[in-house]
Every structure is written in structure tokens, then in C-alpha cells.
C-alpha positions in Angstrom: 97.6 118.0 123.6 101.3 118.1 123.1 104.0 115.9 121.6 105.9 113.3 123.3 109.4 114.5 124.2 111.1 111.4 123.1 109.9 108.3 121.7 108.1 106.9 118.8 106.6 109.7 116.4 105.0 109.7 113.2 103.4 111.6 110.9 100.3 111.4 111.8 100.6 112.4 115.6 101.8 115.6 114.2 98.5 115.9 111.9 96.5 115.5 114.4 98.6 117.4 116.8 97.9 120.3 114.4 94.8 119.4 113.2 95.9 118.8 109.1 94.4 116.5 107.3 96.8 113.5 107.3 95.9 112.8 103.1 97.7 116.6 103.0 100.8 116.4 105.0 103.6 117.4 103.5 106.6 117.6 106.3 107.9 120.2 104.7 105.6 122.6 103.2 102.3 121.7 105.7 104.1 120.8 108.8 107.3 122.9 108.7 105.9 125.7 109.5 104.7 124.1 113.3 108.4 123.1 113.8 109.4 127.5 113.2 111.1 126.3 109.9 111.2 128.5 107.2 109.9 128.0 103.8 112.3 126.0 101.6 113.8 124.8 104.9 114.4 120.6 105.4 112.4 119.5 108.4 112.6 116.2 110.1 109.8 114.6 112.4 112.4 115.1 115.4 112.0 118.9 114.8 108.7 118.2 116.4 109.3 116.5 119.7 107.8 118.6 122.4 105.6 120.8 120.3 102.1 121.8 121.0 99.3 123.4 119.6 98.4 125.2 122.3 99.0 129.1 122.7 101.2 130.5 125.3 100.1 133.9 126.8 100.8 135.4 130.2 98.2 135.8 132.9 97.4 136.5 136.4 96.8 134.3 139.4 93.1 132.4 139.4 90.9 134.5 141.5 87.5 133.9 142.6 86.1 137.2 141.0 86.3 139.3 138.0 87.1 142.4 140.1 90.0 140.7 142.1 91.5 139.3 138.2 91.1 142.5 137.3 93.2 144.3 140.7 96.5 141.6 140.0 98.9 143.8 139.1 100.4 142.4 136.4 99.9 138.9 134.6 103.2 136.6 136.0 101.8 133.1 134.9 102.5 131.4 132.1 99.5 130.1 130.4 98.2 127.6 127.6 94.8 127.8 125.4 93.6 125.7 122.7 91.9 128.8 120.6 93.5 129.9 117.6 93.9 133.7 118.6 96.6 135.1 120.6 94.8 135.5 123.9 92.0 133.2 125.5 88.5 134.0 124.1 85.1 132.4 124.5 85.1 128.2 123.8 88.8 128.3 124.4 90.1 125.7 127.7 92.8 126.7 129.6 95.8 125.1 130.4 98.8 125.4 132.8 101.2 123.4 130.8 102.4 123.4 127.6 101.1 119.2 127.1 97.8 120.3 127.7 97.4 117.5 130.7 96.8 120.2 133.5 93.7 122.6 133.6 93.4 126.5 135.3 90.1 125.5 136.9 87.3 127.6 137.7 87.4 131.4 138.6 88.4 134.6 136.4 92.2 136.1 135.6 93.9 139.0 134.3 95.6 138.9 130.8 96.9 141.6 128.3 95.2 141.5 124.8 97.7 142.3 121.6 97.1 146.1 122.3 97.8 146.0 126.6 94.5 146.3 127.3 93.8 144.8 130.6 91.0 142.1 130.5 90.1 139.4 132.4 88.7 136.1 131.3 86.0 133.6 133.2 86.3 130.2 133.0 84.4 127.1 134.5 85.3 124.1 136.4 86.5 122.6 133.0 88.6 125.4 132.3 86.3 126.5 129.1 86.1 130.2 128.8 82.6 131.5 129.8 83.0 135.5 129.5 86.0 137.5 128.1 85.6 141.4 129.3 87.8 144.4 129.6 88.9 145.7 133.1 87.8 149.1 134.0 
């Protein structure tokens, strides 16, 4: 659900962070990659202050309806999901933030999938994704 910004952090906050299995971390070669370093490249645990491993994507307002996700123009919002694609599928929660703390709620929005196809996806009052479809 995020890192802390500041403040004690070990090793195995960032496992778990990133779900690796704390007898495998390696700071360098399993971790650095999290922290955008590149291979061969020294990484400390304050490269990771603030990270998440939550997905950002862009996505219209919460509406009430799959038709009125799908009429938004264009996505504005900045989103967060916990799936490991690059868009929101089914099982994934939704978040506003990048900590993971805040949830969308319930109701259906627009987002662009990698191609710019318009879809829209459902979720429930815990913010799980119920129904990903395609707007027409």
C-alpha cells in the first residue's frame, strides 16, 4: 500500500511492498529494478521512499452507469490499481492515491487500454473491479 515517505525503512517493507520473498532480496538485483535502477546500477533503501506497487493509469470521473463512463470525454483522473497489467481488469481494487489508503468507490469509469480503445470498468463499493467492457 505504498512506502512511507520518510522514516524508518527496511528491507523487508520493500519485500512485501513488492511482494518478493524476503529469503530472495537482493537490493540490487531483486529490488533495483522497483526503485527504476538499471541493472548493474547501486541502489540504496532510500531509493525507495514513496514507492508503490500500485499502477498508475488515467481515467474518467466515477459515474453511476456504464453508458455515462463511457460518454466522459476523455479520462482526466489519475488513478491507482493493485493488478499487475497496465489498465484495471477484473479482481483488481481501485485507488485514488498513490499510498493505496483512498478507494474509487462504487460505480463504472472510462479508461484507455494500451491500444486507445475506449472501455469502461465496474467496480463495487469496495472498489474491486466487477466487469471490464469496451465502449461502443
Amino acid at each position: 500500500m505504498g512506502l512511507p515517505s520518510s522514516g524508518q525503512l527496511s528491507i523487508s517493507d520493500i519485500a512485501t511492498e513488492f511482494s518478493v520473498t524476503l529469503s530472495n532480496v537482493a537490493l540490487n538485483a531483486t529490488l533495483g529494478t522497483y526503485a527504476s535502477k538499471s541493472a548493474g546500477a547501486t541502489t540504496s533503501i532510500s531509493d525507495f521512499y514513496g514507492l508503490s506497487a500500485l499502477t498508475e493509469y488515467e481515467g474518467g470521473i466515477l459515474k453511476s452507469k456504464a453508458s455515462a463512463a463511457c460518454a466522459v470525454e476523455e479520462p482526466e483522473n489519475t488513478y491507482y490499481h493493485n493488478g499487475s497489467g497496465s489498465v484495471p481488469a477484473s479482481g483488481d481494487t481501485i485507488y485514488t492515491n498513490s499510498s493505496g489508503t483512498t478507494t474509487l468507490g462504487a460505480g463504472a469509469h472510462l479508461f484507455l487500454d494500451a491500444s486507445e480503445n475506449r472501455k469502461f470498468a465496474v467496480t463495487n463499493s469496495s472498489s474491486v473491479v466487477t466487469f471490464v467492457g469496451a465502449c461502443r
